[in-house]
LOVOKOL-580598 format. One record per atom (N, C-alpha, C): residue number from 1; residue in one letter; atom name; y, x, z. Coordinates in Angstrom, 1 decimal, padded with zeros to 4 digits. Each point is the difference from the previous one (the first is absolute). Layout:
% residues N
rec pos=NUM	code=A	site=CA	Y=Y	X=X	Z=Z .
...
% end
This chain:
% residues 89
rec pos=1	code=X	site=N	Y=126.1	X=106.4	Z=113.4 .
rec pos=1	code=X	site=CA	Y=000.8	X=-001.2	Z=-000.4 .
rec pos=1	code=X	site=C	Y=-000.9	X=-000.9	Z=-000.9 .
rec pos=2	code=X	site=N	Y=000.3	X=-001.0	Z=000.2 .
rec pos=2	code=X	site=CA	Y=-001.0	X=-001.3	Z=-000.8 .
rec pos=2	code=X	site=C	Y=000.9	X=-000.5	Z=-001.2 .
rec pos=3	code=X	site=N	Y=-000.9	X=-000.5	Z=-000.8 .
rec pos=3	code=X	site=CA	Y=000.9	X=-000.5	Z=-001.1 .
rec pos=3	code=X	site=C	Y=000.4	X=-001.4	Z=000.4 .
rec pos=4	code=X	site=N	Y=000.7	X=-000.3	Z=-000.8 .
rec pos=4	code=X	site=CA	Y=000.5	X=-001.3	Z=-000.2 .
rec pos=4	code=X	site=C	Y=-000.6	X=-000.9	Z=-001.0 .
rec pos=5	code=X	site=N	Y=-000.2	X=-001.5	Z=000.2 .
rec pos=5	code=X	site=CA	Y=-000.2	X=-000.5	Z=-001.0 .
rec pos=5	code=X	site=C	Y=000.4	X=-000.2	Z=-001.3 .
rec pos=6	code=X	site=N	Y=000.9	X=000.4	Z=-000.7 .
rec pos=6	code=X	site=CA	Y=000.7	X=000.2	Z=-001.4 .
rec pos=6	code=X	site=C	Y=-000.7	X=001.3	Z=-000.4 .
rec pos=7	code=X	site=N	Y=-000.3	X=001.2	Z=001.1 .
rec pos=7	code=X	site=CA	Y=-000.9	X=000.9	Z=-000.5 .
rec pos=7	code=X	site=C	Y=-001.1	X=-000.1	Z=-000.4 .
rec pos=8	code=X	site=N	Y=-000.7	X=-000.7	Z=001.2 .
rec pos=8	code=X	site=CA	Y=-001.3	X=-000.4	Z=-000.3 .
rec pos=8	code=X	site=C	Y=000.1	X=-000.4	Z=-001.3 .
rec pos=9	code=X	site=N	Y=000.4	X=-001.0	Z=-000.3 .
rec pos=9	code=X	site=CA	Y=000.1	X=-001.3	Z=-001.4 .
rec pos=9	code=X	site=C	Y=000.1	X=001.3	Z=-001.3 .
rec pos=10	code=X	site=N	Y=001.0	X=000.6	Z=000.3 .
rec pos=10	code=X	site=CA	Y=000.3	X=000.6	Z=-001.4 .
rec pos=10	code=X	site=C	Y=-001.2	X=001.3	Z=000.1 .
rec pos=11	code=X	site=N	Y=-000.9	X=000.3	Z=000.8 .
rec pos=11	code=X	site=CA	Y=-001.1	X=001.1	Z=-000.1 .
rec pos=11	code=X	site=C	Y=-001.1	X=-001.1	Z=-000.4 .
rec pos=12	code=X	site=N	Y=000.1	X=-001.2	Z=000.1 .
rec pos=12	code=X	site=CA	Y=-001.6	X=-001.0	Z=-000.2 .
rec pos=12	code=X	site=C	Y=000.6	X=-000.6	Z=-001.7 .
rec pos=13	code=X	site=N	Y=001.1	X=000.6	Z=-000.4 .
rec pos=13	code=X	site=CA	Y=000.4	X=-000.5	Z=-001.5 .
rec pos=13	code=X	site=C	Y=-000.7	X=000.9	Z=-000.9 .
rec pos=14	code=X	site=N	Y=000.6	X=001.3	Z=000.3 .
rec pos=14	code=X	site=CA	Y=-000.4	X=001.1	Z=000.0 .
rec pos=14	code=X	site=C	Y=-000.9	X=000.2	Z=-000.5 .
rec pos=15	code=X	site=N	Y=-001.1	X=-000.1	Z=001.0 .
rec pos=15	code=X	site=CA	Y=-001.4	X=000.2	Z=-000.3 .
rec pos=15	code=X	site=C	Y=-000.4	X=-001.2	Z=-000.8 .
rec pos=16	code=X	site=N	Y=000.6	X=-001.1	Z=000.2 .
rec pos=16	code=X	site=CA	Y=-000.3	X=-001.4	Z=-001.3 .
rec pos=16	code=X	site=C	Y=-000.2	X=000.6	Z=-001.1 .
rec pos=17	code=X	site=N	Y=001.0	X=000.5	Z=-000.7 .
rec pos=17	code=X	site=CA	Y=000.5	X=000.7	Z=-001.1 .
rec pos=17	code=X	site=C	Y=-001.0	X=000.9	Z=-000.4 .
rec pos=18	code=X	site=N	Y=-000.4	X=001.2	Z=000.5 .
rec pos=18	code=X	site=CA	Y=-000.8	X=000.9	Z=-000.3 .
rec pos=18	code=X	site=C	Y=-001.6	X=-000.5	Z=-000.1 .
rec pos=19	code=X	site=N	Y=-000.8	X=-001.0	Z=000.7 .
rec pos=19	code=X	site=CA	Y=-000.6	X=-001.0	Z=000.1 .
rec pos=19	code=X	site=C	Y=-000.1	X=-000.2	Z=-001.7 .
rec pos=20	code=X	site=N	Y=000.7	X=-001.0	Z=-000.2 .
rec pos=20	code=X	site=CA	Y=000.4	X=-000.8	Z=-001.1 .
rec pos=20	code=X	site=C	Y=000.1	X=000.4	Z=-001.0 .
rec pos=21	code=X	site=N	Y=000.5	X=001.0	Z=-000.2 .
rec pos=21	code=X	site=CA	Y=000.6	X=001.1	Z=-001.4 .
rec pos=21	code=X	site=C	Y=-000.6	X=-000.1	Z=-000.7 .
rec pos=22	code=X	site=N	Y=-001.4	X=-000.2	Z=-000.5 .
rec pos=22	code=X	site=CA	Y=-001.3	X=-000.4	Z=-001.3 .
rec pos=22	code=X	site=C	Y=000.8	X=-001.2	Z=-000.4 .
rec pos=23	code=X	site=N	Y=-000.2	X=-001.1	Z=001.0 .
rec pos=23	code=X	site=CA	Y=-000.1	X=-001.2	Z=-000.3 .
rec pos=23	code=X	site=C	Y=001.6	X=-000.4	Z=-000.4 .
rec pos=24	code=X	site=N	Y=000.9	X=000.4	Z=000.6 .
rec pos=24	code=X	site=CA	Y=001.1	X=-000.4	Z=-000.5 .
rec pos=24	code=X	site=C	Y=000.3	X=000.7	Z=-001.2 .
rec pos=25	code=X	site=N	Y=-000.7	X=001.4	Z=-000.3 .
rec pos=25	code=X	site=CA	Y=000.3	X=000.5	Z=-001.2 .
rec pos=25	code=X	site=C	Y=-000.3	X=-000.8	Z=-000.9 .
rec pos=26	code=X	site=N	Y=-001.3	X=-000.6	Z=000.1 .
rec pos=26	code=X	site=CA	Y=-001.0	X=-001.0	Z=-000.7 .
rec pos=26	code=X	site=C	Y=001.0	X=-001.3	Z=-001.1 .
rec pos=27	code=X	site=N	Y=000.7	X=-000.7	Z=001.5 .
rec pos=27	code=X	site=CA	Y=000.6	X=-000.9	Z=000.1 .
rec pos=27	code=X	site=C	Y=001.4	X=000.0	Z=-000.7 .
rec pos=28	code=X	site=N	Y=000.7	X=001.2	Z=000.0 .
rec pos=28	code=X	site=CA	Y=001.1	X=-000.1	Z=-000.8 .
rec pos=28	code=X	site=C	Y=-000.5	X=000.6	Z=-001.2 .
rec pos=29	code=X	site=N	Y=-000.8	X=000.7	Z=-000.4 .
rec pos=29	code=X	site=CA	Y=-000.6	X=000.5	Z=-001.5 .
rec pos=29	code=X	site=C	Y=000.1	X=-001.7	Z=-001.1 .
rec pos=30	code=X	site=N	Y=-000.7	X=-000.4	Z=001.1 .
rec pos=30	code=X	site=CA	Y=-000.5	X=-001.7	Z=-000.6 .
rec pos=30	code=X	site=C	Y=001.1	X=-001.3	Z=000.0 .
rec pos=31	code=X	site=N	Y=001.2	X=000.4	Z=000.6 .
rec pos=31	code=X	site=CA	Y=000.5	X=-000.9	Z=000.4 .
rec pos=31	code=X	site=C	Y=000.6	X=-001.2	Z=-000.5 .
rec pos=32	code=X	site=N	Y=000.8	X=000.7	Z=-001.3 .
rec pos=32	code=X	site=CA	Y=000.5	X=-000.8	Z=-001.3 .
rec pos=32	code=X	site=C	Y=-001.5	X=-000.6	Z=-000.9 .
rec pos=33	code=X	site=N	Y=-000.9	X=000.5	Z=000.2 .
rec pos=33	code=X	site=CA	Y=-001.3	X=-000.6	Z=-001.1 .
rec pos=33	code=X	site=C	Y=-000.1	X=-001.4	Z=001.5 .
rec pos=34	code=X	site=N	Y=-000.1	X=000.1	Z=000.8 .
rec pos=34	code=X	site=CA	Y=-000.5	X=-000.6	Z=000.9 .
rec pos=34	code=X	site=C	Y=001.0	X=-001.7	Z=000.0 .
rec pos=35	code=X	site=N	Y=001.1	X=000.7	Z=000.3 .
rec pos=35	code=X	site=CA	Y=001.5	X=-001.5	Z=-000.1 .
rec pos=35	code=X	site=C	Y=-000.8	X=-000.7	Z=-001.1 .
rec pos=36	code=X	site=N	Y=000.0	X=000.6	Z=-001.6 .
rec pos=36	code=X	site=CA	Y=000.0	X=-000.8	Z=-001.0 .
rec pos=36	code=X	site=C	Y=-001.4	X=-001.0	Z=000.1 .
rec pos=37	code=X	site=N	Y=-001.2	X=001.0	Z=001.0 .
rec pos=37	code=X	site=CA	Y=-001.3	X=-001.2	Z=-000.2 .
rec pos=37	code=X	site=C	Y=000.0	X=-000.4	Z=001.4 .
rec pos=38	code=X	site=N	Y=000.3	X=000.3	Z=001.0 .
rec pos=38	code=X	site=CA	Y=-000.5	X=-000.1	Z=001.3 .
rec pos=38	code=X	site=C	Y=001.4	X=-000.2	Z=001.0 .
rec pos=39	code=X	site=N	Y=001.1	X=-000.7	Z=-000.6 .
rec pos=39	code=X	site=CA	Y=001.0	X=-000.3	Z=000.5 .
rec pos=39	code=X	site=C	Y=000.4	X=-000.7	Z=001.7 .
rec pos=40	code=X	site=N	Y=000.0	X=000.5	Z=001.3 .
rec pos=40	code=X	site=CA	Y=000.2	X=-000.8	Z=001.1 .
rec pos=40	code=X	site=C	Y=-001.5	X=000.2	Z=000.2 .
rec pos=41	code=X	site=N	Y=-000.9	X=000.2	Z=-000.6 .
rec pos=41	code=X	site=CA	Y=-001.8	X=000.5	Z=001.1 .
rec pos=41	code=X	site=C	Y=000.5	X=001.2	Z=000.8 .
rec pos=42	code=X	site=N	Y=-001.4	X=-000.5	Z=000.7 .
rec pos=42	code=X	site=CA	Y=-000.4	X=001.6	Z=000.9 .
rec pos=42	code=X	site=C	Y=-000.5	X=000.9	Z=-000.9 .
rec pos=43	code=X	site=N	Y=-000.3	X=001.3	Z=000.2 .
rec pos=43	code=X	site=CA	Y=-000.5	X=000.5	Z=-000.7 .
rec pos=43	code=X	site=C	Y=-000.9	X=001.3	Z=001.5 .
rec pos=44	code=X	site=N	Y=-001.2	X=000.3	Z=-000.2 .
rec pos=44	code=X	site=CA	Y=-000.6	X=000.2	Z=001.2 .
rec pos=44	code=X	site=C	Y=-000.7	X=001.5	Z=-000.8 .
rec pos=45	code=X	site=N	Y=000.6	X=001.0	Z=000.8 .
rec pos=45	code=X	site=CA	Y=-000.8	X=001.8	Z=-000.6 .
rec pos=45	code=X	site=C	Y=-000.5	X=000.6	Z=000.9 .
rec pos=46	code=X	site=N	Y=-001.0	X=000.5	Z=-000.6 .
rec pos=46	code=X	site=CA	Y=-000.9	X=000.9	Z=001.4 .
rec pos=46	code=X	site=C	Y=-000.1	X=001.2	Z=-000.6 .
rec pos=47	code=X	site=N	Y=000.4	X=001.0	Z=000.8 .
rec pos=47	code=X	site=CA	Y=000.1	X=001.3	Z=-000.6 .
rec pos=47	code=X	site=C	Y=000.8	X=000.1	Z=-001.8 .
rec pos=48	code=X	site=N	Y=-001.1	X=-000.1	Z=-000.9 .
rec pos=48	code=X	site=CA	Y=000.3	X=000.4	Z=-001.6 .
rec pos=48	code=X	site=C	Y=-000.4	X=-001.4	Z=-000.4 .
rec pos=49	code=X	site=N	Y=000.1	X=-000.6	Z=001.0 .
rec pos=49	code=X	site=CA	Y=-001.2	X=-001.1	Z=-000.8 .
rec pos=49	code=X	site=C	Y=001.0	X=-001.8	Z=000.2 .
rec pos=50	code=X	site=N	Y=000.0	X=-000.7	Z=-001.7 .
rec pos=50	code=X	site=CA	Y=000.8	X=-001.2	Z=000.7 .
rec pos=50	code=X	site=C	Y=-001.1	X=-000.8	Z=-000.3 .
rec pos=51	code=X	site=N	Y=000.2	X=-001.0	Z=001.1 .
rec pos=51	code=X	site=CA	Y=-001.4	X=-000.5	Z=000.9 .
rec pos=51	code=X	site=C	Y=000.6	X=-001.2	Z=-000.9 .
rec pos=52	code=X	site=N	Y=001.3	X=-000.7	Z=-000.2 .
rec pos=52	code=X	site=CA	Y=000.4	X=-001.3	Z=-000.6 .
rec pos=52	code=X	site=C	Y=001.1	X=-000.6	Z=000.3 .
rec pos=53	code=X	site=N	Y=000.2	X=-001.4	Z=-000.6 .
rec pos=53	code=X	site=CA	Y=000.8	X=-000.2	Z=000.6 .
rec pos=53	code=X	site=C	Y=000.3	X=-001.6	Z=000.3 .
rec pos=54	code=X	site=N	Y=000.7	X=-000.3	Z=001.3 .
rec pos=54	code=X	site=CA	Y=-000.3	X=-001.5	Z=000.4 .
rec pos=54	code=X	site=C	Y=001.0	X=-000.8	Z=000.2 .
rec pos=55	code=X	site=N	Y=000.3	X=-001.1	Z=000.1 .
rec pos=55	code=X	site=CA	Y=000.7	X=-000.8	Z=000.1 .
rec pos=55	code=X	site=C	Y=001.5	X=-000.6	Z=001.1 .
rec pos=56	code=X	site=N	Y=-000.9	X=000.8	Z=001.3 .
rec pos=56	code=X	site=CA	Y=000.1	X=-000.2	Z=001.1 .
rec pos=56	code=X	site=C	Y=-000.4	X=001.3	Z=000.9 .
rec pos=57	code=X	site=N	Y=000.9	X=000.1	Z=001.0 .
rec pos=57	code=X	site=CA	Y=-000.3	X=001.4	Z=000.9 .
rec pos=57	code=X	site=C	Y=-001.1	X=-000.2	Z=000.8 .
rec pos=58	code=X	site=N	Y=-001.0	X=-001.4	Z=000.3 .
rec pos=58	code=X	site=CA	Y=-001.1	X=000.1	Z=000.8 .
rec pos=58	code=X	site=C	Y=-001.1	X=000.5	Z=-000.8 .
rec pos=59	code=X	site=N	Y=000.3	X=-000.4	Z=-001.3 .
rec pos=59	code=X	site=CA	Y=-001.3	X=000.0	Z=-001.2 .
rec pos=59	code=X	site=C	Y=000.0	X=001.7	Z=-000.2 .
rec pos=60	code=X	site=N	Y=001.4	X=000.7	Z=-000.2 .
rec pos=60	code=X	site=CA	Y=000.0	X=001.4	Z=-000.2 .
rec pos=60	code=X	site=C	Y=-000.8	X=000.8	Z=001.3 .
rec pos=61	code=X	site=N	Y=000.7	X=-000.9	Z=001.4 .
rec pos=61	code=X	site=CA	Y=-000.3	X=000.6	Z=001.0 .
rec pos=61	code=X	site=C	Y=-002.0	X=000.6	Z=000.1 .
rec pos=62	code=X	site=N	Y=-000.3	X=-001.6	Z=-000.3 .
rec pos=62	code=X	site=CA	Y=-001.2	X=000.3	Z=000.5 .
rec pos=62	code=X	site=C	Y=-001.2	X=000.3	Z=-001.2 .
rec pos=63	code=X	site=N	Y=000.9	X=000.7	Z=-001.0 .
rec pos=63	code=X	site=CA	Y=-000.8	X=000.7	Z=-001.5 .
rec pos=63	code=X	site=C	Y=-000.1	X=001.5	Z=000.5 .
rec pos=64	code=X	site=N	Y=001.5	X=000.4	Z=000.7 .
rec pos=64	code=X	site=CA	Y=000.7	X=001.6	Z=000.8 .
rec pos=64	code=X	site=C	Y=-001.2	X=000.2	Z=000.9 .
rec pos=65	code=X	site=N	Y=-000.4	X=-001.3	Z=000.7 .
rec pos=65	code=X	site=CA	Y=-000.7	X=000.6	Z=000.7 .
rec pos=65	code=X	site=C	Y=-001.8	X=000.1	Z=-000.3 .
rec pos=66	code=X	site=N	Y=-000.2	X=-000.7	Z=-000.8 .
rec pos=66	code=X	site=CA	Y=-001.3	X=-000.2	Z=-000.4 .
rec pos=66	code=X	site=C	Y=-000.3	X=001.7	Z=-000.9 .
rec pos=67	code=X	site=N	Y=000.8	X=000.2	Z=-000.9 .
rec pos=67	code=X	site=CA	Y=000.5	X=001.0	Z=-000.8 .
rec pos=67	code=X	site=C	Y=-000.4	X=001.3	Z=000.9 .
rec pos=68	code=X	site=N	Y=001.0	X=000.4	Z=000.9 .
rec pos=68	code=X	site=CA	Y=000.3	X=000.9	Z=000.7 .
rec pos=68	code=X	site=C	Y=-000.6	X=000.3	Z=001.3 .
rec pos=69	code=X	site=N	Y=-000.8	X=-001.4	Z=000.6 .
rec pos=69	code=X	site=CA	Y=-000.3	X=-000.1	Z=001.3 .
rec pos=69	code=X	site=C	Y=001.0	X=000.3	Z=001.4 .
rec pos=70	code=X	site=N	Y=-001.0	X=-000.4	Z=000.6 .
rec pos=70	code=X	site=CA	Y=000.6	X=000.0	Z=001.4 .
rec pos=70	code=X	site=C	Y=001.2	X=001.3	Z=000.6 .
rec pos=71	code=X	site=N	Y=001.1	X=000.4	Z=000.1 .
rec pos=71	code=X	site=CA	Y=-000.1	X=000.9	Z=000.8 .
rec pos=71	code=X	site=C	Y=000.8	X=001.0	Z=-001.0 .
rec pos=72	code=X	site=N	Y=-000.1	X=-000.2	Z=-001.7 .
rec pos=72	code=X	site=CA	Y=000.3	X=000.8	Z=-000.7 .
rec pos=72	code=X	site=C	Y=001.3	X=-001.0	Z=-000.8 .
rec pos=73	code=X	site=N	Y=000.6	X=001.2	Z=-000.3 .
rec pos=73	code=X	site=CA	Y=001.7	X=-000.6	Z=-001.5 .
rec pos=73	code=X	site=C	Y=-000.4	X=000.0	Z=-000.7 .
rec pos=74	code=X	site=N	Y=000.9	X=-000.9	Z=-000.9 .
rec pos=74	code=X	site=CA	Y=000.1	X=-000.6	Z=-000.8 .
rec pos=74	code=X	site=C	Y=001.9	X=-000.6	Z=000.0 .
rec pos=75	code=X	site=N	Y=-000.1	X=-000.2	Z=-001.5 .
rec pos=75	code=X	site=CA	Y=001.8	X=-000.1	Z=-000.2 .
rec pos=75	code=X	site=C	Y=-000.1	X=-001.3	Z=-000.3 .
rec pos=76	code=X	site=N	Y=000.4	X=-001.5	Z=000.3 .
rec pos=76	code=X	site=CA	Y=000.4	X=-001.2	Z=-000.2 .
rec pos=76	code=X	site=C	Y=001.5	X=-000.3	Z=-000.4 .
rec pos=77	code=X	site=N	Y=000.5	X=-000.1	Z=-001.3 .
rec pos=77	code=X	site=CA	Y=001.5	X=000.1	Z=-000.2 .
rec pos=77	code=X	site=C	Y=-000.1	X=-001.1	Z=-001.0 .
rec pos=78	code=X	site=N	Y=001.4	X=-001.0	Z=000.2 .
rec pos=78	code=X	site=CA	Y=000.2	X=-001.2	Z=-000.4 .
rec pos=78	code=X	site=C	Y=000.7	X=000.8	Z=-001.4 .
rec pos=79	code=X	site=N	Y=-000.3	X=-000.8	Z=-001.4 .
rec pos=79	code=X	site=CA	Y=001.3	X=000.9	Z=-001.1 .
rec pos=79	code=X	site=C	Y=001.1	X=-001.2	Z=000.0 .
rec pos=80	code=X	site=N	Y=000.8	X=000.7	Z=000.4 .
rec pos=80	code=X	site=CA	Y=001.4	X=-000.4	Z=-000.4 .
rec pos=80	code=X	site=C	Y=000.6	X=001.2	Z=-001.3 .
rec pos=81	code=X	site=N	Y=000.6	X=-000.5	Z=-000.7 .
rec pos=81	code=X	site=CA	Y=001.2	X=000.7	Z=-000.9 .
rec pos=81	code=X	site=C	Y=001.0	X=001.0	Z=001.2 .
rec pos=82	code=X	site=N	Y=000.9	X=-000.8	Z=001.0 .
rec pos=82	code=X	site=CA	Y=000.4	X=001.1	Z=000.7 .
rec pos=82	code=X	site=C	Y=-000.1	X=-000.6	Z=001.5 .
rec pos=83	code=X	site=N	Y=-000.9	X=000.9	Z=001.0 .
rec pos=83	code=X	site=CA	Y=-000.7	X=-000.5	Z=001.8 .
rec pos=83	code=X	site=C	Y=001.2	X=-000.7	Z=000.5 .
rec pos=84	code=X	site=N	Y=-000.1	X=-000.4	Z=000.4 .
rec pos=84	code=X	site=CA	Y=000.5	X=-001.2	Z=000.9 .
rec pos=84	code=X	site=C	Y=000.9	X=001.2	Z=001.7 .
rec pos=85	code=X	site=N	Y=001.0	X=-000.5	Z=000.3 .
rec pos=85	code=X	site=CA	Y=000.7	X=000.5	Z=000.9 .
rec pos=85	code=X	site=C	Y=000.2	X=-000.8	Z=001.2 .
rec pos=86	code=X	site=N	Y=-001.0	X=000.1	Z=001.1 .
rec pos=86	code=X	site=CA	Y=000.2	X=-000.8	Z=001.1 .
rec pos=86	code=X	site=C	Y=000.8	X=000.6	Z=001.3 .
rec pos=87	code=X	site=N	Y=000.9	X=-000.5	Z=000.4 .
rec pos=87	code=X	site=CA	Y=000.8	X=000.9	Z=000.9 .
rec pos=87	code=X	site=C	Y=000.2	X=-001.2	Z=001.6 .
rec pos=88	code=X	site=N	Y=-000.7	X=001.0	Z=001.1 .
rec pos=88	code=X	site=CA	Y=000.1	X=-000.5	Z=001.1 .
rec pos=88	code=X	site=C	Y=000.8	X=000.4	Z=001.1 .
rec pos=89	code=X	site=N	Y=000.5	X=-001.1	Z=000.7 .
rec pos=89	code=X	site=CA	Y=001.3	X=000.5	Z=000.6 .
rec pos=89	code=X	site=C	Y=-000.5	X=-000.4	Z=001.5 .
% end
C-alpha cells in the first residue's frame, strides 16, 4: 500500500522537527531578548551557532547559506511576538 500525500507531508514535518531541534531550541531560548532588540528581522542559526541577523529574507537567505553552505541546514525564522497563521483553501 502507498502512502498518501498528507502522509507523506506529515513524515517530511516530522523529520523537519527532529532536523531543527538545536536551532529551534536556540531560537525560543532567545526569543523574548530577541523582539525587544531584533523585532520583525530574520534571525539565521547553524547548528549552536547564531550567524545574525537581517533585515530581509534574501539578506538572511544568502548569510544561511554562506554560513552553512551548500547542501547543509540552517534555521531562517522571521521574530514575530506571535507567527503568523496562513490558511489555504
Amino acid at each position: 500500500m502507498t502512502k498518501n500525500r498528507a502522509t507523506l507531508l506529515g513524515d517530511a514535518l516530522a523529520t523537519e522537527g527532529v532536523e531543527f531541534k538545536t536551532e529551534l531550541s536556540i531560537f525560543e531560548q532567545h526569543k523574548l531578548e530577541w523582539l525587544r532588540s531584533n523585532p520583525g528581522e530574520f534571525v539565521v542559526i547553524v547548528g549552536t551557532r547564531v550567524v545574525g541577523f537581517h533585515p530581509d529574507y534574501e539578506s538572511a537567505f544568502k548569510a544561511g547559506l554562506s554560513a552553512a553552505g551548500l547542501g547543509k541546514n540552517f534555521l531562517l525564522k522571521q521574530i514575530w511576538a506571535e507567527e503568523p497563521v496562513y490558511l489555504i483553501y
